[in-house]
C-alpha positions in Angstrom: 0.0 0.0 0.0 0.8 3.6 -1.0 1.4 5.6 1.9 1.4 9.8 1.7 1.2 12.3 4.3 -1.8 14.6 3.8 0.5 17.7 2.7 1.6 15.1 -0.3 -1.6 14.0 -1.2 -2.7 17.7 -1.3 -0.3 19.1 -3.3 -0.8 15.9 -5.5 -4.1 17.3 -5.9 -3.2 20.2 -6.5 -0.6 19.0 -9.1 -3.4 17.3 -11.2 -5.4 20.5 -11.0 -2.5 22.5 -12.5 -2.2 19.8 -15.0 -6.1 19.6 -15.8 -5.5 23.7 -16.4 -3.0 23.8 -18.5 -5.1 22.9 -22.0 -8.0 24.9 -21.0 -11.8 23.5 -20.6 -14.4 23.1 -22.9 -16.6 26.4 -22.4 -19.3 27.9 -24.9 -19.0 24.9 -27.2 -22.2 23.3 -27.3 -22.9 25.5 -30.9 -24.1 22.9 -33.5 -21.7 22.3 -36.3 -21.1 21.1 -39.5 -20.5 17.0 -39.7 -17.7 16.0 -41.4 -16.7 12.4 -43.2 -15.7 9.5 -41.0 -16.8 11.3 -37.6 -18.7 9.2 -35.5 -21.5 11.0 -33.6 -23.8 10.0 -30.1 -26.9 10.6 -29.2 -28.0 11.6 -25.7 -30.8 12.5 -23.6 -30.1 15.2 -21.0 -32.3 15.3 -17.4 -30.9 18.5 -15.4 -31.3 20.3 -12.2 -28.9 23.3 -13.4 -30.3 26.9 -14.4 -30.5 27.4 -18.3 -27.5 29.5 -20.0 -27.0 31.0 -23.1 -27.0 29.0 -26.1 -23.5 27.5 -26.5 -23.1 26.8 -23.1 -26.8 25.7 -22.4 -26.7 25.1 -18.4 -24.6 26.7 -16.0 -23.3 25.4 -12.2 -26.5 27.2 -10.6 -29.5 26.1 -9.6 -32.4 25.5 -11.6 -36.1 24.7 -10.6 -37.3 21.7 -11.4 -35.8 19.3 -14.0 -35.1 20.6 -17.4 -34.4 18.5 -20.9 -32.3 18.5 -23.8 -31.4 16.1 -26.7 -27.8 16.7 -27.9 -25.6 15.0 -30.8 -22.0 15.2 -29.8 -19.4 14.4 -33.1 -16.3 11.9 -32.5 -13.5 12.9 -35.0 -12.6 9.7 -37.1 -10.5 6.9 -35.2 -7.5 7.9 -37.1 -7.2 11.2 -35.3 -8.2 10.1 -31.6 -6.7 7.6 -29.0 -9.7 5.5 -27.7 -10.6 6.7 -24.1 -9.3 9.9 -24.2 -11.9 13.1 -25.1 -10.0 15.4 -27.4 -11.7 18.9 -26.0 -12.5 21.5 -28.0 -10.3 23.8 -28.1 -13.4 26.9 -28.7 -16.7 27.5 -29.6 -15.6 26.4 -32.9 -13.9 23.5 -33.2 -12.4 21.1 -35.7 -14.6 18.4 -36.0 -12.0 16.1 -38.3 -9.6 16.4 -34.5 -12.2 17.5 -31.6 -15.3 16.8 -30.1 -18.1 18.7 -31.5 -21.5 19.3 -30.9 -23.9 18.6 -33.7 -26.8 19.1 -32.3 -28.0 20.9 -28.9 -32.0 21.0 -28.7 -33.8 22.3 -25.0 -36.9 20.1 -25.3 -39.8 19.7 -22.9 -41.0 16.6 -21.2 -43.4 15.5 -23.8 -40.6 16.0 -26.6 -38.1 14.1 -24.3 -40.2 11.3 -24.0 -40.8 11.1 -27.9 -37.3 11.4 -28.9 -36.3 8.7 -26.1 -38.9 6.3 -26.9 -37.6 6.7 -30.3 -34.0 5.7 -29.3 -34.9 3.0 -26.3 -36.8 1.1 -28.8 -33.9 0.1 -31.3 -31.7 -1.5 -28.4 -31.7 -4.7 -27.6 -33.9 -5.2 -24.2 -34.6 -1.5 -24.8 -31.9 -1.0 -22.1 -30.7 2.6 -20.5 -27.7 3.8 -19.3 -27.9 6.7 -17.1 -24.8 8.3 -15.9 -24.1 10.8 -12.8 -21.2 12.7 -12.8 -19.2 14.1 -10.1 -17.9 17.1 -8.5 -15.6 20.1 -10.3 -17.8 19.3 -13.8 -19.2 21.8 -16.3 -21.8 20.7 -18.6 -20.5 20.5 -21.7 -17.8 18.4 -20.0 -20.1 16.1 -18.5 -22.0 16.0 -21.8 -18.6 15.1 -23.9 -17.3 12.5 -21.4 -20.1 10.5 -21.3 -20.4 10.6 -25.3 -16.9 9.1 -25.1 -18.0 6.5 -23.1 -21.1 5.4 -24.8 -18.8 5.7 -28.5 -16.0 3.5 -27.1 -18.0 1.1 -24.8 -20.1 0.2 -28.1 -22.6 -0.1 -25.5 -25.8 -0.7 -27.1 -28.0 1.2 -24.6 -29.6 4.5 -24.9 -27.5 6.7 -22.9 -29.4 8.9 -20.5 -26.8 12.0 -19.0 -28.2 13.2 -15.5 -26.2 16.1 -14.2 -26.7 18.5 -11.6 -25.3 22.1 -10.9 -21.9 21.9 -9.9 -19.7 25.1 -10.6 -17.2 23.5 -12.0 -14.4 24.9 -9.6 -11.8 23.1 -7.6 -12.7 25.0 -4.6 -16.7 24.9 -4.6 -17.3 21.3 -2.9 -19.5 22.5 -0.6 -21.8 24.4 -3.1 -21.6 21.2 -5.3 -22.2 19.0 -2.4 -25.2 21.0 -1.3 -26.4 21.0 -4.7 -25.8 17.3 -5.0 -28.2 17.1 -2.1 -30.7 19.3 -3.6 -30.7 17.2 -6.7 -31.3 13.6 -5.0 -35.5 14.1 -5.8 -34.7 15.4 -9.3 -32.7 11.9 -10.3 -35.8 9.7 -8.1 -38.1 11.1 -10.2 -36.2 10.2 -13.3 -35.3 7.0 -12.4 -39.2 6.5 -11.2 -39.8 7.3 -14.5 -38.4 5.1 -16.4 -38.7 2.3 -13.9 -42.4 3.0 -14.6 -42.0 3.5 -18.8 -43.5 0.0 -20.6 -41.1 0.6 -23.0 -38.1 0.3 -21.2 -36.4 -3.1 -20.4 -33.4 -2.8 -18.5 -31.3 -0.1 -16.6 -27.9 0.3 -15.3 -26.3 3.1 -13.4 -23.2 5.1 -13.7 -21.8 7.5 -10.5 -18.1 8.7 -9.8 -17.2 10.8 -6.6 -19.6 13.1 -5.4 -22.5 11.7 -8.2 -22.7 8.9 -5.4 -24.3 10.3 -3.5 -27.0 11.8 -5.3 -27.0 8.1 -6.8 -27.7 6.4 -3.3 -29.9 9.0 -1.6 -32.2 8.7 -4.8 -32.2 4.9 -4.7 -33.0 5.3 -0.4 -36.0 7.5 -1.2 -37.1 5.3 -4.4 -37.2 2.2 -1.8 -38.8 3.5 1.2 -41.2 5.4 -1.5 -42.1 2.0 -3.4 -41.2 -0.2 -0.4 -38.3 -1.7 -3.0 -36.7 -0.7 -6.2 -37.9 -1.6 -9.5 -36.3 -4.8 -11.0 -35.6 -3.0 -14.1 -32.8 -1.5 -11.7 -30.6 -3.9 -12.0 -26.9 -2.9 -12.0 -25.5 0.0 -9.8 -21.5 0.7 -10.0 -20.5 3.3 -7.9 -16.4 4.3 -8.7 -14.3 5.6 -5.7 -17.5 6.8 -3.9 -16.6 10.2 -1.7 -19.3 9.1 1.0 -18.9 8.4 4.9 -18.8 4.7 5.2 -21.6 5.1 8.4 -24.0 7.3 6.1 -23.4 4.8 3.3 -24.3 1.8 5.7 -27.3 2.9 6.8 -28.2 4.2 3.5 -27.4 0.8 2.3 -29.5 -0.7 5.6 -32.9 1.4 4.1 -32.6 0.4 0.5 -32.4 -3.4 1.7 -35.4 -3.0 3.5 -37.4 -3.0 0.8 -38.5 -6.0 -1.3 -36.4 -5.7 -4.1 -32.9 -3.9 -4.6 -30.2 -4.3 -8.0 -26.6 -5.4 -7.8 -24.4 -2.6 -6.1 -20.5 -3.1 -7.5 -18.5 -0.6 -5.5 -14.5 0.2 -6.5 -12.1 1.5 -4.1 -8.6 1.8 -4.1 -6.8 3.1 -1.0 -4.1 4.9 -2.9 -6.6 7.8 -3.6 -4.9 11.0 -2.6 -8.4 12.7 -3.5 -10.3 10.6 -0.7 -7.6 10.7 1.5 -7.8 14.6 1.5 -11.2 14.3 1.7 -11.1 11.9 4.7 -9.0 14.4 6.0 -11.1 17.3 5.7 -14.2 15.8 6.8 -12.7 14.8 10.0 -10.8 11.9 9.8 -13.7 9.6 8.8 -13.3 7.1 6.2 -14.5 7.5 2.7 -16.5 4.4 1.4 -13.5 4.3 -2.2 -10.5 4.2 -0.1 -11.8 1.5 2.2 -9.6 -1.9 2.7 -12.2 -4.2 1.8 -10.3 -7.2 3.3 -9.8 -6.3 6.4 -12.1 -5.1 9.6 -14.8 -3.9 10.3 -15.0 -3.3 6.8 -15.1 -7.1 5.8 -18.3 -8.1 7.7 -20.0 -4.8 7.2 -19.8 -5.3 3.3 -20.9 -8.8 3.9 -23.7 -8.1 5.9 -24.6 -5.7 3.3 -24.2 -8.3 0.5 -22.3 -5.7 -1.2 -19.7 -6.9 -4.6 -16.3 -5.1 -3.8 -13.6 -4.4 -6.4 -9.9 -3.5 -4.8 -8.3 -1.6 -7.2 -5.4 -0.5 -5.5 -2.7 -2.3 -7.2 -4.0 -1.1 -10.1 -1.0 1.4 -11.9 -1.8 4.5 -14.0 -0.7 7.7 -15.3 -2.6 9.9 -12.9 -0.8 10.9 -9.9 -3.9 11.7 -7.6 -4.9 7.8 -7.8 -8.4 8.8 -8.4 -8.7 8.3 -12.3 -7.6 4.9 -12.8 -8.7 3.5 -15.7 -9.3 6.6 -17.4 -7.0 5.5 -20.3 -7.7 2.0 -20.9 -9.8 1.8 -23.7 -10.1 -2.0 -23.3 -11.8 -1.8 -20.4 -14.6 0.7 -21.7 -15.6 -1.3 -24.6 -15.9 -4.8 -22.2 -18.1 -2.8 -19.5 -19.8 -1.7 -22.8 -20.1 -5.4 -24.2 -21.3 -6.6 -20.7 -24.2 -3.8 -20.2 -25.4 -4.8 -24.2 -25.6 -8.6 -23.4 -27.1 -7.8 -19.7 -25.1 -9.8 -18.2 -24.8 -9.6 -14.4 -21.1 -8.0 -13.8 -20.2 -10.6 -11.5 -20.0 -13.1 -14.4 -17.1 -11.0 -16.2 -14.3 -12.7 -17.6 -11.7 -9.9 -19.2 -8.9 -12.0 -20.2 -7.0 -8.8 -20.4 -3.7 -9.8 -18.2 -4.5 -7.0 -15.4 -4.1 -8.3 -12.2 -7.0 -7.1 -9.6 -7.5 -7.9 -6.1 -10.9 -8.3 -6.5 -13.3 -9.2 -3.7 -16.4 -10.7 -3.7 -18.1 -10.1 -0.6 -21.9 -12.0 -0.1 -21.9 -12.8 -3.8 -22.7 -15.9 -4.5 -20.0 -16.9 -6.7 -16.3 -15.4 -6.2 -15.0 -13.1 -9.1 -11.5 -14.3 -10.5 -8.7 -11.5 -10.0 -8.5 -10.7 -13.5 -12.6 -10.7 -13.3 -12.4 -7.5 -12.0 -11.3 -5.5 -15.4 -14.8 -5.8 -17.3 -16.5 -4.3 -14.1 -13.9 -1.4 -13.3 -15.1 0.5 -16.0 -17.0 3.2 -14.3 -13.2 4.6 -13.6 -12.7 5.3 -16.8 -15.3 8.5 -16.8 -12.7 10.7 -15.2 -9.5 12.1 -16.8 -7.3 14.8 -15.7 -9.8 18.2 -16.6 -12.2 16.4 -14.0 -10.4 15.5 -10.7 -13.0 15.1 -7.9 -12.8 14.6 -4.6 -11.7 17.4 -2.0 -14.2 17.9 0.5 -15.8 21.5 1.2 -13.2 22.3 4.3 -10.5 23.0 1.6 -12.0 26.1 1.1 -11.1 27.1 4.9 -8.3 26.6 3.7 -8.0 30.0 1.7 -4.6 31.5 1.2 -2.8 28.1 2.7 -4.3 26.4 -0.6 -2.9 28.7 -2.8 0.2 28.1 -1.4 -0.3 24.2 -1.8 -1.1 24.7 -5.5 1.8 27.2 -6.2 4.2 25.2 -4.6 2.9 21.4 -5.4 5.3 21.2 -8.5 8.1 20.8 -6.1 6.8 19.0 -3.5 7.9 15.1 -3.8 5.2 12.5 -3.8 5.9 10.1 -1.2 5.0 6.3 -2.5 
């Protein structure tokens, strides 16, 4: 195990922030375009809780009443000009779509033309199946909207792709307005998921949360089951990737959903090499953050068990990102085979990667033990995040004031402990 002291692990983050600067964000790009040859392009569905914007930009980080709609067509430039798994961002409101991301199509719709156009697209899938998405902390629209259209183009995932995103400011220092607004968007994402948990048209649906989208994820599946006295069976896989959530809150949450007569398959990955939950853990008081758990060891072992909850340990898994939070975020492989698993419906426990990573993958109250290199076709969930996206610090850091900047000026030259 990867051992840092917290002033490492800061200016780690702090690094990776620097890093995620340096090429710009995405901002005022969401302007339809002209396709080009060979570009791919993806469909999706947007379900919002931020406050309209102006066109190009759409929705903005505050608050906006009610849930709001849109249908946009992002443009993937040709395979020849992209590495699978990465997002090549625009670079402005006019981009190159033979080399960038582009937005082909950016409609604000109203419920009844949402549910047209989605009936539309959930009837040419195979068990009419949805994937719905929820993002996490430090993300603007449009790069919520472009990340998960990378996803759904590299998986191959033959779902309709359903993007729910809530108003986060998109600012490395506004965690506690994001995770207030996470909070205040919980009955927005019940009432979507009640909604197509109720639609006759659809068949099957998975979830998708990183980070802070956890818990927006989990507190909409609590109410759901105390509100139906279960959750639908349509519901039927949840992943939830390096989860910022107290591991007490997320027992009992746990506890209240399993009260009910029905709940899905809950896959959670940690790693406890995550510098951005160890700030966060550090932040909030020293409690321990549900991703960075040890899943092997106690209490942690029989509370997961009693929970009959599937762990993945990721920790010995190596990337590129220094922070420890975004693994996965480059390997390609393992968004198409979480994309081939969701199109069959196969329950993720049953993965078999064959890839030659080597997980320490636990099975906790499943019925059948996952193999360690099982673990890769279910870890995909990591691979929403890349470097313009790093999630995690908790909403102390922004006592922090001048100290931070410090942290961030100096981070380049402070040495990672590993």
């Amino acid at each position: 195990m990867r051992l840092k002291s917290p002033v490492a692990a800061l200016a780690a983050l702090a690094l990776a922030g620097l890093l995620a600067g340096c090429g710009g964000r995405p901002e005022g790009t969401l302007v339809p375009t002209q396709a080009v040859a060979n570009a791919s392009s993806v469909d999706l569905l947007v379900a919002t809780t931020r406050d309209s914007a102006a066109p190009g930009e759409m929705f903005n980080g505050e608050r906006g009443r009610g849930l709001s709609f849109a249908d946009i067509a992002v443009s993937i430039p040709p395979d020849s000009a992209r590495e699978i798994g990465e997002v090549q961002w625009p670079s402005s409101a006019h981009p190159d779509p033979n080399r960038e991301f582009a937005t082909l199509r950016a409609d604000r719709i109203d419920l009844n033309e949402a549910l047209r156009r989605f009936h539309r697209q959930v009837a040419t899938k195979p068990k009419n199946g949805v994937l719905l998405f929820v993002h996490g902390y430090n993300t603007r629209f449009e790069e919520a909207v472009y990340r998960f259209a990378q996803i759904v183009h590299d998986s191959r995932a033959q779902v309709t792709p359903v993007l729910f995103t809530w108003p986060s400011r998109g600012k490395l220092l506004a965690y506690a307005y994001d995770r207030e607004s996470a909070t205040y968007s919980r009955d927005g994402l019940e009432s979507a998921l009640q909604a197509l948990a109720n639609d006759p048209k659809v068949g099957e649906i998975s979830i998708l949360a990183h980070s802070m989208g956890n818990w927006v994820t989990i507190e909409a599946l609590r109410q759901m089951s105390i509100r139906n006295r279960g959750i639908s069976k349509k519901i039927r896989n949840v992943m939830l990737a390096a989860p910022d959530v107290d591991v007490d809150v997320f027992r009992r949450q746990i506890r209240l959903i399993d009260e009910g007569k029905t709940r899905p398959d809950f896959t959670v990955f940690v790693s406890r090499d995550d510098d951005a939950l160890a700030v966060s853990r550090l932040l909030w008081g020293s409690t321990d953050r549900v991703g960075a758990i040890d899943p092997n060891k106690e209490p942690y072992r029989s509370k997961l068990q009693q929970s009959d909850l599937r762990v993945v340990d990721l920790s010995d898994i190596k990337t590129g990102d220094p922070t420890g939070h975004a693994k996965f975020a480059e390997s390609p492989e393992v968004v198409k085979m979480i994309g081939a698993r969701l199109s069959s419906g196969q329950a993720l426990s049953d993965a078999r990667a064959g890839l030659g990573e080597k997980l320490s993958t636990v099975a906790i109250g499943a019925a059948n033990v996952v193999g360690r290199t099982a673990g890769v076709a279910v870890s995909a969930p990591l691979a929403i995040i890349d470097g313009r996206t790093r999630e995690g610090l908790s909403d102390q850091i922004e006592e922090l004031g001048a100290s931070a900047t410090g942290v961030v000026g100096s981070a380049a030259r402070v040495p990672l402990a590993r």
